[in-house]
VMD Tcl script that builds the backbone (N, CA, C; Angstrom):
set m [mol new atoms 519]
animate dup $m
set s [atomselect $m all]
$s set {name element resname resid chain x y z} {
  {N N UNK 1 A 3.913 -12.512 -8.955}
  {CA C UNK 1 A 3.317 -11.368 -9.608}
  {C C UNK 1 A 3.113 -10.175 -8.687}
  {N N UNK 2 A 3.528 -10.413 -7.344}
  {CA C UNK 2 A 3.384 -9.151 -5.948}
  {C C UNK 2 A 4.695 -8.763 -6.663}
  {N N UNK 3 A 4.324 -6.804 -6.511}
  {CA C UNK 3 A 5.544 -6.523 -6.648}
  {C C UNK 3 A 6.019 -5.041 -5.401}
  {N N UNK 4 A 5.399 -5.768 -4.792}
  {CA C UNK 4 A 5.732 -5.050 -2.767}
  {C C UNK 4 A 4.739 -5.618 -2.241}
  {N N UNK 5 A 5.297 -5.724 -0.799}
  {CA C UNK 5 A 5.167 -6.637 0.843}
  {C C UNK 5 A 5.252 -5.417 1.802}
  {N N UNK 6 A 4.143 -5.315 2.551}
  {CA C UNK 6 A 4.015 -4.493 3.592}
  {C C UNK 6 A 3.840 -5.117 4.653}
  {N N UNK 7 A 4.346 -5.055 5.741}
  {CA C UNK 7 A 4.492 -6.231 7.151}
  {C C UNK 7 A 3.738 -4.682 7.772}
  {N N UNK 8 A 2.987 -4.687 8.454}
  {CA C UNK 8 A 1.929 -3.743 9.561}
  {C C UNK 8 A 2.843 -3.730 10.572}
  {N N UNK 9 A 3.104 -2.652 10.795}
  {CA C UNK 9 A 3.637 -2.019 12.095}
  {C C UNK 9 A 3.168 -2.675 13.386}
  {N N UNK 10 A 1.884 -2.969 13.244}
  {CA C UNK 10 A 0.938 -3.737 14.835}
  {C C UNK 10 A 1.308 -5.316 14.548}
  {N N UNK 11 A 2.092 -5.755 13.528}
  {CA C UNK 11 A 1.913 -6.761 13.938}
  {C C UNK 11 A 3.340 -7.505 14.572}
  {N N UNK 12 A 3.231 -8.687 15.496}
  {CA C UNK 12 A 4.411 -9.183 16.372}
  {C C UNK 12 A 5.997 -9.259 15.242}
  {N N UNK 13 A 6.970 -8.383 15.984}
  {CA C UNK 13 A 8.388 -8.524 15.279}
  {C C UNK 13 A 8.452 -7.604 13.879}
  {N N UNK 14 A 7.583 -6.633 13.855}
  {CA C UNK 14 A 7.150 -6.317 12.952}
  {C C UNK 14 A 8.685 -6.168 12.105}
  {N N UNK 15 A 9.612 -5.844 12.607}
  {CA C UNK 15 A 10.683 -5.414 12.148}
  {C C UNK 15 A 11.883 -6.229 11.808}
  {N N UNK 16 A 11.474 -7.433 12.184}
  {CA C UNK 16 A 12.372 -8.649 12.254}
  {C C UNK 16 A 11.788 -9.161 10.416}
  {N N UNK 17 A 10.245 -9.072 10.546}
  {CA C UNK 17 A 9.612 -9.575 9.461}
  {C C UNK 17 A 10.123 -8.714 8.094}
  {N N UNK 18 A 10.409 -7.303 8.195}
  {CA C UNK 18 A 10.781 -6.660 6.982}
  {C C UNK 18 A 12.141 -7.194 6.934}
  {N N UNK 19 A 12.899 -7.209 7.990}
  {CA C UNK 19 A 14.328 -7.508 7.640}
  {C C UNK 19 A 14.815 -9.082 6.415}
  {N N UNK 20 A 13.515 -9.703 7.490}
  {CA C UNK 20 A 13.538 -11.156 6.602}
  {C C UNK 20 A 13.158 -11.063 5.419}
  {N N UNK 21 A 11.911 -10.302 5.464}
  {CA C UNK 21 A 11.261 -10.257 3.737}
  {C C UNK 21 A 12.620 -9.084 2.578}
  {N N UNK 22 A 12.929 -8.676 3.078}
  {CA C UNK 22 A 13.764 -7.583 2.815}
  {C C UNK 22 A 15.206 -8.356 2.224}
  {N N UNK 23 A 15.794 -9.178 3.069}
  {CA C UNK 23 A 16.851 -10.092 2.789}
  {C C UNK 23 A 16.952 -11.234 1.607}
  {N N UNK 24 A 15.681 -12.005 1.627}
  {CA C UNK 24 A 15.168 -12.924 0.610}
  {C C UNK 24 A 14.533 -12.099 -0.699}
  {N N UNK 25 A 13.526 -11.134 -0.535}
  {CA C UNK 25 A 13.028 -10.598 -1.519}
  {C C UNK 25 A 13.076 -9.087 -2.264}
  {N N UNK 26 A 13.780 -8.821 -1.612}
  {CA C UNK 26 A 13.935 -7.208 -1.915}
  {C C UNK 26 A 14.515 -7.054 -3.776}
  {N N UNK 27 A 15.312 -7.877 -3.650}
  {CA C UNK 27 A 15.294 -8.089 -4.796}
  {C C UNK 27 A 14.379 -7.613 -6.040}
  {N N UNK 28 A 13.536 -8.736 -5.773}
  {CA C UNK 28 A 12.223 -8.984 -6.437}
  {C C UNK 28 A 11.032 -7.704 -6.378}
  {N N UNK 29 A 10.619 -7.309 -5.605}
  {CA C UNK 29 A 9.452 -6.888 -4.727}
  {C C UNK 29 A 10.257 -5.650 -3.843}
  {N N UNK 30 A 9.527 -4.634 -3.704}
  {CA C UNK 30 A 9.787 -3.866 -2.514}
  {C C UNK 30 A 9.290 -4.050 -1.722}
  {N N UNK 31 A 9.660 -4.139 -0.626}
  {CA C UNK 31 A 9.926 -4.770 0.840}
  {C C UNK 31 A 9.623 -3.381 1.815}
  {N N UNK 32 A 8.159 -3.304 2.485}
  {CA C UNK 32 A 8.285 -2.362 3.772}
  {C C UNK 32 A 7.118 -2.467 4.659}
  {N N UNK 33 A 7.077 -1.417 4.958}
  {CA C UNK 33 A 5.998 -1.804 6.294}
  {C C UNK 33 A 4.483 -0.683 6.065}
  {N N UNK 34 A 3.432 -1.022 6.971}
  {CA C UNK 34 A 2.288 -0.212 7.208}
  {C C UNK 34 A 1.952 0.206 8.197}
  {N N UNK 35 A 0.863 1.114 8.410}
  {CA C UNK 35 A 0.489 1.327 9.534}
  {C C UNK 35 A 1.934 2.232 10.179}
  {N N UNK 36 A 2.334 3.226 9.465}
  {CA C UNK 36 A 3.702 4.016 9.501}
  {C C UNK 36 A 3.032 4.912 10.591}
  {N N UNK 37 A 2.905 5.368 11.345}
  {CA C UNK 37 A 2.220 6.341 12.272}
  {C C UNK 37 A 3.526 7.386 12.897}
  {N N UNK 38 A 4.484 6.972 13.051}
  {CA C UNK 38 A 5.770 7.709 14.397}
  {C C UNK 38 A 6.880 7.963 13.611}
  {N N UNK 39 A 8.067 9.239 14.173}
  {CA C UNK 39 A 9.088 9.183 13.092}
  {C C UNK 39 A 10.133 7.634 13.581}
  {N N UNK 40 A 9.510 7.004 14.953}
  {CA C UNK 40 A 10.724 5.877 14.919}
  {C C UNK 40 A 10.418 4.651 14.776}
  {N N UNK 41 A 8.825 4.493 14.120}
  {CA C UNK 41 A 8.775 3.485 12.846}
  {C C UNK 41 A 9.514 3.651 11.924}
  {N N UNK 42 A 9.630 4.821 11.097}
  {CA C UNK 42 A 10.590 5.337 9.785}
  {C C UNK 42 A 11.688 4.336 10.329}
  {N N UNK 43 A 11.840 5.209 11.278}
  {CA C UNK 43 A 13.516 4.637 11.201}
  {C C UNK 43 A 14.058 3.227 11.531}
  {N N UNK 44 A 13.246 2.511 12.577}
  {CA C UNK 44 A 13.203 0.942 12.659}
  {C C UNK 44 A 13.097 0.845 11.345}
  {N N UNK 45 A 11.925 1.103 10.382}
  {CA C UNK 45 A 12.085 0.510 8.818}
  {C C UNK 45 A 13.138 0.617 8.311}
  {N N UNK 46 A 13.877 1.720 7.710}
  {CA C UNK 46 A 15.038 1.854 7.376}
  {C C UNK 46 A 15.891 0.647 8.046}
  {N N UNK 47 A 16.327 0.879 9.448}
  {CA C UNK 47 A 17.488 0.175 9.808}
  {C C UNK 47 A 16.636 -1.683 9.509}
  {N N UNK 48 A 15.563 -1.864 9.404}
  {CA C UNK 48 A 15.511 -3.060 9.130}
  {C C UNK 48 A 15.968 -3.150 7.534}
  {N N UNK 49 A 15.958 -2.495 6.533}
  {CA C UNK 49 A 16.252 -2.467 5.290}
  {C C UNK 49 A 14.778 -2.496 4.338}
  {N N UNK 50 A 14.019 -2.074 4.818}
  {CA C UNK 50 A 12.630 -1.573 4.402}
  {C C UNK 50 A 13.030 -0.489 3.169}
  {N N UNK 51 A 12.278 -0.661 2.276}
  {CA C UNK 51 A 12.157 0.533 1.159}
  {C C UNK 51 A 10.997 1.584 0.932}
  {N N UNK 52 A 9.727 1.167 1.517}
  {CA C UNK 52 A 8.658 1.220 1.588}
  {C C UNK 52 A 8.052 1.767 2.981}
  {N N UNK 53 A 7.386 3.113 2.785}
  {CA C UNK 53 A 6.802 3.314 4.235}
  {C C UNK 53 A 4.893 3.318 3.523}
  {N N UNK 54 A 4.554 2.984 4.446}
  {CA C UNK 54 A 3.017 3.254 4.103}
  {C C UNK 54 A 2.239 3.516 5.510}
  {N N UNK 55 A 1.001 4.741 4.803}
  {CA C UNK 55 A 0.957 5.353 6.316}
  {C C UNK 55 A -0.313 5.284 5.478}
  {N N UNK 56 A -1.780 5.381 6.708}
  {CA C UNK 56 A -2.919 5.338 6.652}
  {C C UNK 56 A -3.392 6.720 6.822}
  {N N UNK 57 A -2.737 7.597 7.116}
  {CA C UNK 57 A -3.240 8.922 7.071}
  {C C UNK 57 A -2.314 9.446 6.610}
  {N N UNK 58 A -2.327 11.232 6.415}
  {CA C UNK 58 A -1.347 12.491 5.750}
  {C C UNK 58 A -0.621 12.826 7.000}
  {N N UNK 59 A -0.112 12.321 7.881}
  {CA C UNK 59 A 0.944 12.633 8.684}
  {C C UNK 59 A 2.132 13.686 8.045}
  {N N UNK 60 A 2.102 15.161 7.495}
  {CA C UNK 60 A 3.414 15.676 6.958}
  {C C UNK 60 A 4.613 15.437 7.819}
  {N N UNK 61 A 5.059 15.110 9.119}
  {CA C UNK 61 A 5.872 14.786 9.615}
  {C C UNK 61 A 6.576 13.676 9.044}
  {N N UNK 62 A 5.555 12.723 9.221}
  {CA C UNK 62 A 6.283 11.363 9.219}
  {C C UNK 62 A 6.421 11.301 7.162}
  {N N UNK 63 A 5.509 11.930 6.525}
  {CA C UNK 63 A 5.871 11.385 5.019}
  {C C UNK 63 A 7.500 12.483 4.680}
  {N N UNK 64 A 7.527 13.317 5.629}
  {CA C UNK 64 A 8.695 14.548 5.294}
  {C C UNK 64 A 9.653 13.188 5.978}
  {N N UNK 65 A 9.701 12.985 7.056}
  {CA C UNK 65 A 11.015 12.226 7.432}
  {C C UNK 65 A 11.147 10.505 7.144}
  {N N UNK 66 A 10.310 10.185 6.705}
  {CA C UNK 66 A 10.493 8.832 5.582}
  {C C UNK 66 A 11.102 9.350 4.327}
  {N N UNK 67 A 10.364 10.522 3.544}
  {CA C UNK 67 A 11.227 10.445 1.766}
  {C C UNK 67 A 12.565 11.291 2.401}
  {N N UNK 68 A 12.742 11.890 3.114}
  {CA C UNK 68 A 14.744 12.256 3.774}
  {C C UNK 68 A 15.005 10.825 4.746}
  {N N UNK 69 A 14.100 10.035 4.443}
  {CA C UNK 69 A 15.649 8.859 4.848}
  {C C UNK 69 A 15.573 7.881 3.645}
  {N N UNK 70 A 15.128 7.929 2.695}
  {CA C UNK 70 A 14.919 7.676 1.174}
  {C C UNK 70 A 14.172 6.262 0.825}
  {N N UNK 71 A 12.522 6.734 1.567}
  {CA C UNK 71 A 11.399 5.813 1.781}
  {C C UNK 71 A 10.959 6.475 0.507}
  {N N UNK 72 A 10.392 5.021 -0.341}
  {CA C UNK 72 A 8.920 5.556 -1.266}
  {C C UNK 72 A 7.699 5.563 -0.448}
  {N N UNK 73 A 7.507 6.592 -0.184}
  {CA C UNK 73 A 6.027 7.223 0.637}
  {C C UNK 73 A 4.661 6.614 0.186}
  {N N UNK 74 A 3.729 5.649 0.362}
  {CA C UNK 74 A 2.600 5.980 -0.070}
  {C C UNK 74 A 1.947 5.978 1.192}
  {N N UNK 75 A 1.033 7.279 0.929}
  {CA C UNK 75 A -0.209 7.846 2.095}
  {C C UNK 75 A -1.166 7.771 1.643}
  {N N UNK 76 A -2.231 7.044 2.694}
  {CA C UNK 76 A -3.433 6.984 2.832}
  {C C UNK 76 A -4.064 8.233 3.163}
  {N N UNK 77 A -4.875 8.318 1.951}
  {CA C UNK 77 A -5.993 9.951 2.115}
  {C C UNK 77 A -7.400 9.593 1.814}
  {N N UNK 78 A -8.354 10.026 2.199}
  {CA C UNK 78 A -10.143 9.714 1.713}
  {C C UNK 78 A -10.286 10.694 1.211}
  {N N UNK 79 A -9.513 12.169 1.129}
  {CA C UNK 79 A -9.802 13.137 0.345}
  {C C UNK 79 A -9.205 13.689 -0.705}
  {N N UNK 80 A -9.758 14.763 -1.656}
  {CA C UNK 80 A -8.624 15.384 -2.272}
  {C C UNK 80 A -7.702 16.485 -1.023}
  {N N UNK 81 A -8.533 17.088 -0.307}
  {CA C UNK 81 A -7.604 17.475 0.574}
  {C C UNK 81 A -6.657 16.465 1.183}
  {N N UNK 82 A -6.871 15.642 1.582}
  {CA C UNK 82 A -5.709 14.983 2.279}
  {C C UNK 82 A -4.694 14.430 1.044}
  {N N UNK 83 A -5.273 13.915 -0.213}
  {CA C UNK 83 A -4.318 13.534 -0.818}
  {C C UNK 83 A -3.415 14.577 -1.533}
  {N N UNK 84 A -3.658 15.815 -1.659}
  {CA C UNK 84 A -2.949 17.072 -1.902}
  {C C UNK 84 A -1.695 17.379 -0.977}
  {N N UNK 85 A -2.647 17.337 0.371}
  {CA C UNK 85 A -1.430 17.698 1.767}
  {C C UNK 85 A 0.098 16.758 1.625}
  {N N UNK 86 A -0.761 15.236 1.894}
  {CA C UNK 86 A 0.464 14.166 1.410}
  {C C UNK 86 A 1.581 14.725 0.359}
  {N N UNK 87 A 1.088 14.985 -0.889}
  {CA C UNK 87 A 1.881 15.277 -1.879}
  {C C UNK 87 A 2.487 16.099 -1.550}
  {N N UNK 88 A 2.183 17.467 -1.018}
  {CA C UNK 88 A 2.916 18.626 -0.595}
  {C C UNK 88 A 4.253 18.080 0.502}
  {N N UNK 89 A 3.639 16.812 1.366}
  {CA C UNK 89 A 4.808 16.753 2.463}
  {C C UNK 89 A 5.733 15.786 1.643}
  {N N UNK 90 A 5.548 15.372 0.398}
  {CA C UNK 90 A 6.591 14.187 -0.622}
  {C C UNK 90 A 6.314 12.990 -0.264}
  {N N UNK 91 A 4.913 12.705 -0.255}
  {CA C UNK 91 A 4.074 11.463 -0.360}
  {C C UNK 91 A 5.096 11.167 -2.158}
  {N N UNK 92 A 4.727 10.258 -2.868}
  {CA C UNK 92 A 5.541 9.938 -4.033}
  {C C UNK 92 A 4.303 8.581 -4.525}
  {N N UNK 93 A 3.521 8.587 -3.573}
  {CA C UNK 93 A 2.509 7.566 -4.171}
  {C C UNK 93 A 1.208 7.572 -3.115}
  {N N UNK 94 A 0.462 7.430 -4.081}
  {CA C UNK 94 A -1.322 7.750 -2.530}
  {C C UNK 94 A -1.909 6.291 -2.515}
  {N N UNK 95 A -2.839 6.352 -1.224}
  {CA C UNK 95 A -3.129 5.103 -1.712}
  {C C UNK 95 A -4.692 5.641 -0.828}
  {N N UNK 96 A -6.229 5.557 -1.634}
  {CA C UNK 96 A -7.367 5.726 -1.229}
  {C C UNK 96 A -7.552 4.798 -0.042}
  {N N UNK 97 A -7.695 5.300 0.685}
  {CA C UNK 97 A -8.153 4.241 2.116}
  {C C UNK 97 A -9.345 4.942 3.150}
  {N N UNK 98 A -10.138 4.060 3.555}
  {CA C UNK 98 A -10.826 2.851 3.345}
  {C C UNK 98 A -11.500 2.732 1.700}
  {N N UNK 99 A -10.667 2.199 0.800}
  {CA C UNK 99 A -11.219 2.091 -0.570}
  {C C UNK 99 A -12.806 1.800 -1.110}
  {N N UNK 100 A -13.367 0.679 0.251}
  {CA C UNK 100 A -14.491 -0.263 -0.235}
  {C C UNK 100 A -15.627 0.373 0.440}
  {N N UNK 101 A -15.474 2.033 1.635}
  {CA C UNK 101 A -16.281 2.442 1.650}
  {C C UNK 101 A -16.174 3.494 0.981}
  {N N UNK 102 A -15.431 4.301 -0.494}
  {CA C UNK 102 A -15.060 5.321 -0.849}
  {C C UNK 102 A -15.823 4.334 -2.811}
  {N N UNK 103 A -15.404 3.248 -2.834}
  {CA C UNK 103 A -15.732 2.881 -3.924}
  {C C UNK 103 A -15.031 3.599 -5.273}
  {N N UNK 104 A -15.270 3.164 -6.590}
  {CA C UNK 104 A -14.208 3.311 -7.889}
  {C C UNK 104 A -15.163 4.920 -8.334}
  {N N UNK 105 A -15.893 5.213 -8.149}
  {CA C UNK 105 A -16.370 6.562 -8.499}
  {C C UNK 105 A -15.724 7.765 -7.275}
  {N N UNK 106 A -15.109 7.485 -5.764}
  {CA C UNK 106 A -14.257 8.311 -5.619}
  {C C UNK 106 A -12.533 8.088 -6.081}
  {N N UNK 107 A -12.262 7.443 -6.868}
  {CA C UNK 107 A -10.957 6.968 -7.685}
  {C C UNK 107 A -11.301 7.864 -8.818}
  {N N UNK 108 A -12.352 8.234 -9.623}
  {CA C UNK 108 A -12.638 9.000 -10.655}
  {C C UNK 108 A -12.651 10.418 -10.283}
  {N N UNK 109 A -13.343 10.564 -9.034}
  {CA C UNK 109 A -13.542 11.874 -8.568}
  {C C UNK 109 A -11.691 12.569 -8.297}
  {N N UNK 110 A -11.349 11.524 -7.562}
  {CA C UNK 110 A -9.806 12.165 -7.441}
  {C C UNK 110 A -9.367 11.944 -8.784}
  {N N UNK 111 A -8.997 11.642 -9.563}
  {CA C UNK 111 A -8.384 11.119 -10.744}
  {C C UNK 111 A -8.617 12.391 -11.334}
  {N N UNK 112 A -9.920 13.010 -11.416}
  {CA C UNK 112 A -10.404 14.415 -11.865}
  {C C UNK 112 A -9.275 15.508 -11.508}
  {N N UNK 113 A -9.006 16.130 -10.559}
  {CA C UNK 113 A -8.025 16.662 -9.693}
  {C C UNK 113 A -6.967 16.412 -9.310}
  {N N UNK 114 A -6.233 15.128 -9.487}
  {CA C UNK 114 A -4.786 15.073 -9.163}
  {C C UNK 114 A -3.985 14.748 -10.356}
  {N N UNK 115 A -2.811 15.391 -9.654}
  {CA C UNK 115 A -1.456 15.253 -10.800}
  {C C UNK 115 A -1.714 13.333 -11.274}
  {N N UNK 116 A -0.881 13.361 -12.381}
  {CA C UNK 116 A -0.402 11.852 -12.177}
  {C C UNK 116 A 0.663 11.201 -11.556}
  {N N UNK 117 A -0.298 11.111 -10.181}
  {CA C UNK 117 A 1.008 10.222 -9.370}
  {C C UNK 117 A -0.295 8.569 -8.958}
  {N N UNK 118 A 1.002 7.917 -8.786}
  {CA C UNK 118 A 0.228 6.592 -8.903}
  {C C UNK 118 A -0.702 6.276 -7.519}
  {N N UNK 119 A -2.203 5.967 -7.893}
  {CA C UNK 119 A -3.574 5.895 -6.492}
  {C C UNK 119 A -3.198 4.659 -6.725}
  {N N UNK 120 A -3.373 3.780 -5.352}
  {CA C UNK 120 A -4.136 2.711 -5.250}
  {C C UNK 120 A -5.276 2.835 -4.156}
  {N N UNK 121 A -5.823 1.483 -4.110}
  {CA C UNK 121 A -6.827 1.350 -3.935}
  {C C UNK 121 A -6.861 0.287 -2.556}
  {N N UNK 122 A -6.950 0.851 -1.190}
  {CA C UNK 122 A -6.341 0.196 -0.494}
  {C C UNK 122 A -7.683 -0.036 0.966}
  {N N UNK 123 A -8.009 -1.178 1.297}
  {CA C UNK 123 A -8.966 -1.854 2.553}
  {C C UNK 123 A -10.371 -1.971 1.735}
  {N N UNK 124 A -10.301 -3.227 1.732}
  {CA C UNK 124 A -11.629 -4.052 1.593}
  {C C UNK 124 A -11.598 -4.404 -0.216}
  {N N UNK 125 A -10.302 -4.321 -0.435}
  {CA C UNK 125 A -10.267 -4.259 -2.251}
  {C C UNK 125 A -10.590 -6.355 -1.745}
  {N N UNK 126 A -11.551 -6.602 -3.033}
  {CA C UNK 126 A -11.347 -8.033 -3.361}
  {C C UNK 126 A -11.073 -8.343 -4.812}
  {N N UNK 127 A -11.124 -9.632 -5.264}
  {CA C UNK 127 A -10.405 -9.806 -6.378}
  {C C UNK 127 A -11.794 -9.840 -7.278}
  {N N UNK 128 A -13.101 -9.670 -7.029}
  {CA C UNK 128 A -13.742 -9.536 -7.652}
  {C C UNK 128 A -14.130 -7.878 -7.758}
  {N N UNK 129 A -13.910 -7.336 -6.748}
  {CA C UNK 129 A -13.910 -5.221 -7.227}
  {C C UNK 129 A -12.885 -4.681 -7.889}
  {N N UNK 130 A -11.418 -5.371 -8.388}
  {CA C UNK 130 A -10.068 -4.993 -8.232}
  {C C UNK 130 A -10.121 -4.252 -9.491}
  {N N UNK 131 A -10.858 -5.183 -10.786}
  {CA C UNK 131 A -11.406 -4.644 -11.763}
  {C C UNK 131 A -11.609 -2.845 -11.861}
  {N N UNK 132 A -12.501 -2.955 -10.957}
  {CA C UNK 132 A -13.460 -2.034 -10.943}
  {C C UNK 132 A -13.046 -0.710 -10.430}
  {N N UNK 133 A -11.428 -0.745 -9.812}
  {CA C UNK 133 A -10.315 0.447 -9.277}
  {C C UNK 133 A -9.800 0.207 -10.085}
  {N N UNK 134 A -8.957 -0.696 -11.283}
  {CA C UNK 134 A -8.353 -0.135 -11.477}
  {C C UNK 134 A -8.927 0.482 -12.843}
  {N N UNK 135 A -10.169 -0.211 -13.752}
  {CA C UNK 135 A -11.211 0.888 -14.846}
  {C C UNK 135 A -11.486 2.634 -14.096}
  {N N UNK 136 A -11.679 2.521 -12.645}
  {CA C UNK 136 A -11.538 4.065 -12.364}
  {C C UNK 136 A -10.298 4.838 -12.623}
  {N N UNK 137 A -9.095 4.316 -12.558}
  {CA C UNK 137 A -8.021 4.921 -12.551}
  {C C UNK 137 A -7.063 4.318 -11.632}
  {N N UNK 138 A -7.167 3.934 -10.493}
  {CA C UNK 138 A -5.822 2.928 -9.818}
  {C C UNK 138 A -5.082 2.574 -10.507}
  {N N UNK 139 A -3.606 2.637 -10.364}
  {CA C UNK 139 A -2.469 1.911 -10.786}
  {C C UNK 139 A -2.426 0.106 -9.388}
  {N N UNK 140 A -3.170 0.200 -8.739}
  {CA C UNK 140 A -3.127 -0.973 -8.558}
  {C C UNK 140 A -3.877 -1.305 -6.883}
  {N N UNK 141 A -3.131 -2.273 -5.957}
  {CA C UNK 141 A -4.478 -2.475 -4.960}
  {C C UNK 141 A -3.157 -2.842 -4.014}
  {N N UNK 142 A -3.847 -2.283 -2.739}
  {CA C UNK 142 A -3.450 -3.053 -1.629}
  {C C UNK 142 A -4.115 -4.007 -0.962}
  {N N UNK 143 A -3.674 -5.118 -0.766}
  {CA C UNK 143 A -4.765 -6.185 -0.186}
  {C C UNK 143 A -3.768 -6.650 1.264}
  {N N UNK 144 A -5.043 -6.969 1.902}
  {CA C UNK 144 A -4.462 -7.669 3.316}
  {C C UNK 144 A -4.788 -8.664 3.820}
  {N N UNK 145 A -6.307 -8.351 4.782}
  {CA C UNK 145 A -7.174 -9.775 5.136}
  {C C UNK 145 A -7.733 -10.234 4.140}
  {N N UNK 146 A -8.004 -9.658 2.860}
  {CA C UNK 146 A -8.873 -10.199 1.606}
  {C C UNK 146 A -7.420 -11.323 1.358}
  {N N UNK 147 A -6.705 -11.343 1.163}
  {CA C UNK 147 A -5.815 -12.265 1.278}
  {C C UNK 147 A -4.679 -12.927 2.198}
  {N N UNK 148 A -4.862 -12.598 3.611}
  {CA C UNK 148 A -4.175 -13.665 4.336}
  {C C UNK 148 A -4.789 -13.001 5.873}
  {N N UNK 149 A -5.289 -14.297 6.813}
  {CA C UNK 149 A -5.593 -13.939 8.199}
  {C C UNK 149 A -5.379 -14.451 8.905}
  {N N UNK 150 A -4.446 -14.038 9.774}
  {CA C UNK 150 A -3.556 -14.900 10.706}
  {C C UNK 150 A -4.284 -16.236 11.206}
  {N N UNK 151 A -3.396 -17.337 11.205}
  {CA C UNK 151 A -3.296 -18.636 11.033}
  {C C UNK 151 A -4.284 -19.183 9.589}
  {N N UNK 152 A -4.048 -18.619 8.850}
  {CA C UNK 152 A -4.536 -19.066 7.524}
  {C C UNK 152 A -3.674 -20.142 6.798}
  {N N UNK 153 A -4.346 -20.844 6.125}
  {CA C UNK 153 A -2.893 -21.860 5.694}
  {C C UNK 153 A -2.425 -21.386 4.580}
  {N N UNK 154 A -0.988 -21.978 4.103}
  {CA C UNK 154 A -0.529 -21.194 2.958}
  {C C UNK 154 A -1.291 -21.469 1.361}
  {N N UNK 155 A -2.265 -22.800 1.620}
  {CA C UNK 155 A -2.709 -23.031 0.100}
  {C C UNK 155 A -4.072 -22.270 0.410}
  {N N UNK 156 A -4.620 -21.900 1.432}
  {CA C UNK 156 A -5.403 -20.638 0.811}
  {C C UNK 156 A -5.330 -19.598 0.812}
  {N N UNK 157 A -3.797 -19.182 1.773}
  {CA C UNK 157 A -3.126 -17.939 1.017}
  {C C UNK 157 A -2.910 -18.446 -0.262}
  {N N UNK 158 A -2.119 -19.390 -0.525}
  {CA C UNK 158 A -1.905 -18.811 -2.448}
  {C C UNK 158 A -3.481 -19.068 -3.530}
  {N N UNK 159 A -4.190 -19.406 -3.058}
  {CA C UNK 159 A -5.355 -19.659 -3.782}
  {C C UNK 159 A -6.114 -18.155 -3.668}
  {N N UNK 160 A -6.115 -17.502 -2.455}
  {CA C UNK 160 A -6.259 -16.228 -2.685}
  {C C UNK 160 A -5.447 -15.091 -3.516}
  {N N UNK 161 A -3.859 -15.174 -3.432}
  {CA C UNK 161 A -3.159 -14.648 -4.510}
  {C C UNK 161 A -3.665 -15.037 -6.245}
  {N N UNK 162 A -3.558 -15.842 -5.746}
  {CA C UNK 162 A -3.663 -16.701 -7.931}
  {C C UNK 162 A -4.801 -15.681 -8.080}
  {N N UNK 163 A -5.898 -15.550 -7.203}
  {CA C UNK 163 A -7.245 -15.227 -7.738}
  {C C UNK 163 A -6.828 -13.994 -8.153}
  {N N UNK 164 A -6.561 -13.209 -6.699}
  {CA C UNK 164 A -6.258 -11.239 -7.246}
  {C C UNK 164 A -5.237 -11.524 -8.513}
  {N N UNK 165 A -3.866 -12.172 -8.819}
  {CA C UNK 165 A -3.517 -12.016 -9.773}
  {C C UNK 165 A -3.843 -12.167 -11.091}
  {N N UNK 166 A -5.230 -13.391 -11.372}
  {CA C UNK 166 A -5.695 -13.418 -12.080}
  {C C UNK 166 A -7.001 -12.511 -12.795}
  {N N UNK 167 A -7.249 -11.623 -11.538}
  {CA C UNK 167 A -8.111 -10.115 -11.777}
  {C C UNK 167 A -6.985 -9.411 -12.587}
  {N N UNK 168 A -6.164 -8.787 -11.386}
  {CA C UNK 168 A -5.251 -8.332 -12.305}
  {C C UNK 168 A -4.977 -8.308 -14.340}
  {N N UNK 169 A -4.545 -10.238 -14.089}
  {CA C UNK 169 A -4.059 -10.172 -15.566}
  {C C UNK 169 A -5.305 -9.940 -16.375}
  {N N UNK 170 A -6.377 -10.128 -15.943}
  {CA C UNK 170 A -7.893 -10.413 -16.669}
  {C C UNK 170 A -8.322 -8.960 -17.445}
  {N N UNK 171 A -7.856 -8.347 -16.023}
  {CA C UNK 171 A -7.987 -6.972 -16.530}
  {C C UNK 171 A -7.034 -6.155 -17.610}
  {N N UNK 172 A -5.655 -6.369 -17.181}
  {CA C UNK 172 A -4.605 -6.253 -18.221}
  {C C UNK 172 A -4.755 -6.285 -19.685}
  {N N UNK 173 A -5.618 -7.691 -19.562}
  {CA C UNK 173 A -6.096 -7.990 -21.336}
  {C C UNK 173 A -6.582 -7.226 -22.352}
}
mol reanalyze $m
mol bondsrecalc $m
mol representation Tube
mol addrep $m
């Protein structure tokens, strides 16, 4: 029910990991990375076969030279200013970050003021707030340590997935 994989720039092989996730699942899921900061992350992403750049701040550099190497952009903004700037540099998707200290009443507040391009709702989302972004307006959530922390095992990674997906569908209803 994931329908994109972001491998973090900080983390080991980062680029080996999109290639792999990218090869098996791209398919399925868009396949890219986070923590986009430099223009030669962009481009390691790309040449790993990444589709996806995601950046934690409005960098206009780096969101201008990710969507010209034909990245779907989403940028991390806490403001309407920053999430404006993004758009101006061809952000193509925002994502509120730090979400869980900004909460679903600044998802309303922006929602007030921006075009419709798709917010998520991204650091510290759990599967019991997920609700609660996307009744503000989110088209959906980024999750990370709320669902996997290095050396975690995989049945409580997927016991943590089932849950957010079952917010998700709960909410859907």
């Amino acid at each position: 029910g994931f329908d994109a994989v972001e491998v973090p720039t900080n983390s080991p092989d980062w680029q080996q990991s999109v290639a792999i996730a990218a090869r098996e699942f791209g398919v399925d899921a868009r396949i890219g990375a986070g923590t986009v900061l430099t223009l030669p992350h962009v481009d390691a992403l790309v040449d790993a076969g990444g589709s996806l750049a995601v950046t934690p701040n409005t960098n206009p550099a780096v969101i201008r030279h990710a969507v010209e190497r034909g990245l779907l952009v989403a940028a991390g903004c806490a403001t309407a200013s920053e999430a404006f700037a993004a758009l101006d540099a061809g952000a193509q998707l925002l994502k509120l970050f730090p979400a869980s200290i900004h909460g679903p009443a600044m998802v309303r507040a922006l929602r007030s003021v921006l075009p419709p391009v798709p917010l998520f709702a991204v650091g510290g989302v759990t599967a019991d707030t997920l609700p609660g972004y996307l009744s503000a307006g989110c088209a959906g959530a980024g999750i990370g340590g709320e669902l996997y922390k290095p050396g975690q095992s995989v049945d409580a990674t997927r016991t943590h997935a089932r849950a957010f997906r079952q917010a998700w569908l709960d909410h859907a209803a």
